[in-house]
C-alpha positions in Angstrom: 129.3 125.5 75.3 127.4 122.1 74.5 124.5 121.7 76.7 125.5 118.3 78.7 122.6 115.4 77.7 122.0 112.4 79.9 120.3 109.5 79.1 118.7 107.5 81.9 117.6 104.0 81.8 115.1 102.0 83.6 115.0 98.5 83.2 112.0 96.4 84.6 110.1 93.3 83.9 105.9 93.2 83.9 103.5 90.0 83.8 101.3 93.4 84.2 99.1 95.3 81.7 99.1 98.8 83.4 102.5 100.6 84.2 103.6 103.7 85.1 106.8 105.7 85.5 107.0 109.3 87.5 110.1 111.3 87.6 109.6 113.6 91.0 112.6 116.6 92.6 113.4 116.6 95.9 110.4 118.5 97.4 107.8 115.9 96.0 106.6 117.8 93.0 106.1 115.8 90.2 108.6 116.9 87.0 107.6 114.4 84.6 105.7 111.5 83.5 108.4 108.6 81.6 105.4 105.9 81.3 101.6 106.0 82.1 100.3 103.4 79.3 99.4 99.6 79.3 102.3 97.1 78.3 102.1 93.1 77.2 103.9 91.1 80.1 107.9 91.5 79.2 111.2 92.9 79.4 111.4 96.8 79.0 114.2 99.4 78.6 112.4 103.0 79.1 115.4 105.7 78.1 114.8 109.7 79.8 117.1 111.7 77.7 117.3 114.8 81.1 118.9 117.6 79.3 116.5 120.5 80.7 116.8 119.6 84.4 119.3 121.0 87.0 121.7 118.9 89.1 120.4 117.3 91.9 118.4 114.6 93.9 115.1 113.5 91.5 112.9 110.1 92.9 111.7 108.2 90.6 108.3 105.8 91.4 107.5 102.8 89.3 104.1 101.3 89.6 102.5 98.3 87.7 98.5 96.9 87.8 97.4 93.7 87.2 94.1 92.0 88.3 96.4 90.5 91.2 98.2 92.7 92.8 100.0 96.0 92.4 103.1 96.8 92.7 105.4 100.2 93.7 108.8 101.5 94.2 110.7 104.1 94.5 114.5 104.9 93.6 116.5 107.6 94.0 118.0 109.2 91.1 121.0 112.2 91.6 121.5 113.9 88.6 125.3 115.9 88.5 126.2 118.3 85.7 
């Protein structure tokens, strides 16, 4: 049997310098980090390729920095094998 591989995209605009992108499960815990770097203001496609994590519910929270202000959200991700 071929293990199933899923790609996940996240598409997001920045006029920011500092972003970052956290992959959480359902209790909270944090199961990986997709982005934690500074970026040039622009269009960005970030792929997660999630072969190595069960089915189920997963958040993921984007944050960006900028002098101005920040910015944060959070999405809901369900992940079925």
């Amino acid at each position: 049997m071929r293990p199933c591989q899923v790609l996940f995209l996240v598409k997001l605009s920045t006029p920011t310098h500092r972003v970052s992108i956290i992959l959480y499960d359902i209790s909270g815990r944090e199961v990986k980090t997709l982005v934690n770097d500074q970026r040039t203001a622009g269009y960005y496609t970030i792929q997660f390729n999630s072969a190595g994590l069960s089915s189920g519910v997963y958040f993921y929270r984007i944050m960006t920095k900028s002098s101005g202000a920040d910015f944060i959200i959070a999405k809901k991700m369900v992940l079925i094998r």
